[in-house]
C-alpha positions as CSV (number, residue, x, y, z in Angstrom):
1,X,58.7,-28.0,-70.5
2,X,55.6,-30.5,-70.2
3,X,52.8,-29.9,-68.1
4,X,53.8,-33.2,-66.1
5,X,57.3,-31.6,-65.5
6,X,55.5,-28.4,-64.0
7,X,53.0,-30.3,-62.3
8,X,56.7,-32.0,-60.7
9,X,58.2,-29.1,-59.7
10,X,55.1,-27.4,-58.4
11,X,54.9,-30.4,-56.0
12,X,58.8,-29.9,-55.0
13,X,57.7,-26.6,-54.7
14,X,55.0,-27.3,-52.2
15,X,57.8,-29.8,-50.4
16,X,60.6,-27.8,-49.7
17,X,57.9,-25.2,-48.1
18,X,57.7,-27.8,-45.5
19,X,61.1,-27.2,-44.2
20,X,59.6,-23.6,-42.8
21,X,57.4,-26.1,-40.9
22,X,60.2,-28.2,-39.3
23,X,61.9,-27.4,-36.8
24,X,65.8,-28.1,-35.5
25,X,64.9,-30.9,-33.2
26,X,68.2,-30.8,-31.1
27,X,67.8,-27.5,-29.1
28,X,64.7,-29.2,-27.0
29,X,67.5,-31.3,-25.5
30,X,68.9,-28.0,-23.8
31,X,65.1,-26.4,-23.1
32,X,64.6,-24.8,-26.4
33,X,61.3,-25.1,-26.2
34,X,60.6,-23.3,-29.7
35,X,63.8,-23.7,-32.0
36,X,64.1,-22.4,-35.4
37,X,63.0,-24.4,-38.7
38,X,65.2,-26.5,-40.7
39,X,64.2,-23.3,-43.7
40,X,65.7,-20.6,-41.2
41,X,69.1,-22.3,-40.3
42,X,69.4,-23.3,-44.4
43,X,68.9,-19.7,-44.9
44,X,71.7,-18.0,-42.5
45,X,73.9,-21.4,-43.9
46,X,73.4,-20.3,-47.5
47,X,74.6,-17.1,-46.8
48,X,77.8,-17.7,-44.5
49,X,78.6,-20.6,-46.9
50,X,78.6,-17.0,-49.9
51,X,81.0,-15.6,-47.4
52,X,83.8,-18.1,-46.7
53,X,83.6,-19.0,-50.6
54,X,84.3,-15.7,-51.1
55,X,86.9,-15.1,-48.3
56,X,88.4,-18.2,-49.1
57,X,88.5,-17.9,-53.8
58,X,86.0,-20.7,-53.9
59,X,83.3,-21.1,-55.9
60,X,80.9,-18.8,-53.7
61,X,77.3,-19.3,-55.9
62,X,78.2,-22.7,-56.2
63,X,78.9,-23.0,-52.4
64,X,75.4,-21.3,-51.3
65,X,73.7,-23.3,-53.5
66,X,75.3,-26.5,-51.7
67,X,73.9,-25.1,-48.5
68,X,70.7,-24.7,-50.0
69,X,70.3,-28.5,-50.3
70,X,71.8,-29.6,-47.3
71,X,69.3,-30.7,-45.3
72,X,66.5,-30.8,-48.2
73,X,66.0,-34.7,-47.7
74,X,64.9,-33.4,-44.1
75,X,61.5,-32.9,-45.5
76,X,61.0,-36.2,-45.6
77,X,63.1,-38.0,-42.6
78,X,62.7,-34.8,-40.4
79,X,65.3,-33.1,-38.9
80,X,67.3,-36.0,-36.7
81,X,69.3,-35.0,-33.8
82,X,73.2,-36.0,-33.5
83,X,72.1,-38.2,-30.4
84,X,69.0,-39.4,-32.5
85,X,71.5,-40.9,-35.1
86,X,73.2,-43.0,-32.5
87,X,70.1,-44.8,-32.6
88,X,68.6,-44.3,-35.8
89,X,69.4,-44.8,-39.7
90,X,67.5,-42.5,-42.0
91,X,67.8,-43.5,-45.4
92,X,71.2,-41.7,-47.0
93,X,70.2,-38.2,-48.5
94,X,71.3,-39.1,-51.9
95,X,68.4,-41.8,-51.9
96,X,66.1,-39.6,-50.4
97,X,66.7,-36.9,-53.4
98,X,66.5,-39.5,-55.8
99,X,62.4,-40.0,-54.7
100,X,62.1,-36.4,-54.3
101,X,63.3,-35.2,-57.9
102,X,62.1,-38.2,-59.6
103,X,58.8,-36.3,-61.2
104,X,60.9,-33.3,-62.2
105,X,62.2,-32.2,-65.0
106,X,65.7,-34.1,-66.3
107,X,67.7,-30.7,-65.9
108,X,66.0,-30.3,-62.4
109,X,66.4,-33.6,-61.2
110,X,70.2,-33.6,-62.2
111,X,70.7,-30.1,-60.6
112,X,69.5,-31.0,-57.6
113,X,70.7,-34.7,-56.9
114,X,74.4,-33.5,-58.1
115,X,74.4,-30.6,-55.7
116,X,72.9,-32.9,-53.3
117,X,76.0,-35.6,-54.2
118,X,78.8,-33.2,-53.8
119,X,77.7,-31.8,-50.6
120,X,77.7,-35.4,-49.1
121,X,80.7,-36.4,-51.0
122,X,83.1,-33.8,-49.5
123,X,85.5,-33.8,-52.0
124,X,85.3,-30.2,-53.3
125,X,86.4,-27.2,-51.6
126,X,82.8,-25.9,-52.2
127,X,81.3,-28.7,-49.8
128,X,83.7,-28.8,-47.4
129,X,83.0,-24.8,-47.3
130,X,79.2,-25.6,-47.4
131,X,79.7,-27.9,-44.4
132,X,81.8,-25.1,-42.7
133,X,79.1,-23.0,-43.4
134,X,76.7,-25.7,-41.6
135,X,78.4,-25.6,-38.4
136,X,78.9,-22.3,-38.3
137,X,75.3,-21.8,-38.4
138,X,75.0,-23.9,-35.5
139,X,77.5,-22.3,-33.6
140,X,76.1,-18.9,-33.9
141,X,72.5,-19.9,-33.3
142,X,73.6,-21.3,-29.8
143,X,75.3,-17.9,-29.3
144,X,72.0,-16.5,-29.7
145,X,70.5,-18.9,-27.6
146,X,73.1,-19.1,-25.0
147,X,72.3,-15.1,-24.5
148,X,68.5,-15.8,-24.3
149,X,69.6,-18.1,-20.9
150,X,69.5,-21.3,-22.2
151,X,73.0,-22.4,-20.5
152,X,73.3,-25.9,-21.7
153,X,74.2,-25.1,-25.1
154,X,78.0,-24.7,-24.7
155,X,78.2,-28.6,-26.0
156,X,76.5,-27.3,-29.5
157,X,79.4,-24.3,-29.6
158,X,82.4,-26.5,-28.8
159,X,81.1,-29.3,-31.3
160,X,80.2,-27.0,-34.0
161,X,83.7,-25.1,-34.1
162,X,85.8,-28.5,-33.3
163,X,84.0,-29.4,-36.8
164,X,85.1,-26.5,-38.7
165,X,88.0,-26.9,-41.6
166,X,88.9,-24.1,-43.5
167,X,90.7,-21.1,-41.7
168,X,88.6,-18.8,-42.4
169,X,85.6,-20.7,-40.7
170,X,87.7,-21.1,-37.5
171,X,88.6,-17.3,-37.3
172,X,84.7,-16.1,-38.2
173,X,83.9,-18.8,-35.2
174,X,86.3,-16.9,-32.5
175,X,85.2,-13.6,-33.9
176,X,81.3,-15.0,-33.3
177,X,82.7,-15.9,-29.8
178,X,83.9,-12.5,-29.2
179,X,81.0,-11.1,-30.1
180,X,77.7,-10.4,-28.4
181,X,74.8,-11.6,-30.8
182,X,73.1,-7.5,-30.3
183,X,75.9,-5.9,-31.1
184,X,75.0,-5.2,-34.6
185,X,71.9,-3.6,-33.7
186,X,73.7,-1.5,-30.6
187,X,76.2,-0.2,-33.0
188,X,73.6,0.3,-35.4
189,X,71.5,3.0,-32.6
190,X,74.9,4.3,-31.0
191,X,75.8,5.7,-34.5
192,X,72.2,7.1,-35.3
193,X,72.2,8.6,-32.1
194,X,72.4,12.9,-32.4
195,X,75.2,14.1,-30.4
196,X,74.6,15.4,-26.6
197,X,74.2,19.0,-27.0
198,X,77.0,21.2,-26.0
């Protein structure tokens, strides 16, 4: 690889770091005064996206690396509310990825504007799990929020899981319903705990 090709990625490098920066513009509608970054919901969507691959005999690496590149344009249109869109018309993502891989390497660029295409296109299994993935983030980030006291965010849940496809999305979405966002960490003590003393 050329040192302009390095010089490329280190830049893309230094770009996608700016998704840590931005944040999920839609939750200061419901008071959120504080919402997490574009980089932390990619994170927990790269990683449910693994799960219902898996759960579901897709493609799982290819599916998490969908999610990865989901919102990646978003570093440079910024993160653009579904009430913001009514009104607004970023470029499409697959143009935006075109100016953001153009100084990488050829095998880069094509990596990333191809994941970039299937995700928007849909047509695989592996983006519509990756979009799953997506919403399911959503969903379960306004469970967290909704038991923090911010009330207004039943709109986000009921969107989110009307949006879901694959089966196995809708049952981890009623699951995430049923369950209390601390449970993990309750369970987690209750079972450390030494038993009461006779």
């Amino acid at each position: 690889m050329d040192e302009q090709g390095l010089q490329g990625l280190a830049r893309f490098a230094y770009e996608l770091g700016h998704l840590k920066q931005s944040a999920r513009t839609g939750w200061w509608m419901v008071g959120v005064s504080h919402p997490e970054s574009v980089a932390e919901h990619t994170l927990r969507t790269a990683l449910l996206g693994f799960l219902l691959a898996e759960m579901e005999g897709a493609d799982a690496a290819r599916t998490a690396v969908l999610c990865l590149v989901h919102d990646v344009a978003e570093t440079r249109t910024g993160d653009i509310p579904r009430m913001g869109k009514e009104y607004l018309r970023a470029a499409p993502a697959l143009q935006v990825t075109a100016d953001q891989v153009r100084d990488l390497p050829e095998q880069a660029a094509a990596a990333v504007a191809g994941a970039v295409d299937e995700f928007e296109a849909q047509q695989s299994i592996e983006a519509r799990l990756a979009h799953d993935a997506d919403r399911l983030e959503c969903l379960v980030q306004a469970r967290e929020y909704q038991v923090q006291g911010y009330e207004q965010v039943a709109p986000w849940i009921e969107s989110s899981r009307a949006d879901l496809r694959s089966l196995t999305a809708k049952r981890l979405a009623e699951a995430c319903l049923e369950v209390s966002p601390g449970d993990w960490w309750r369970d987690f003590l209750a079972q450390r705990r030494p038993p009461a003393p006779e």
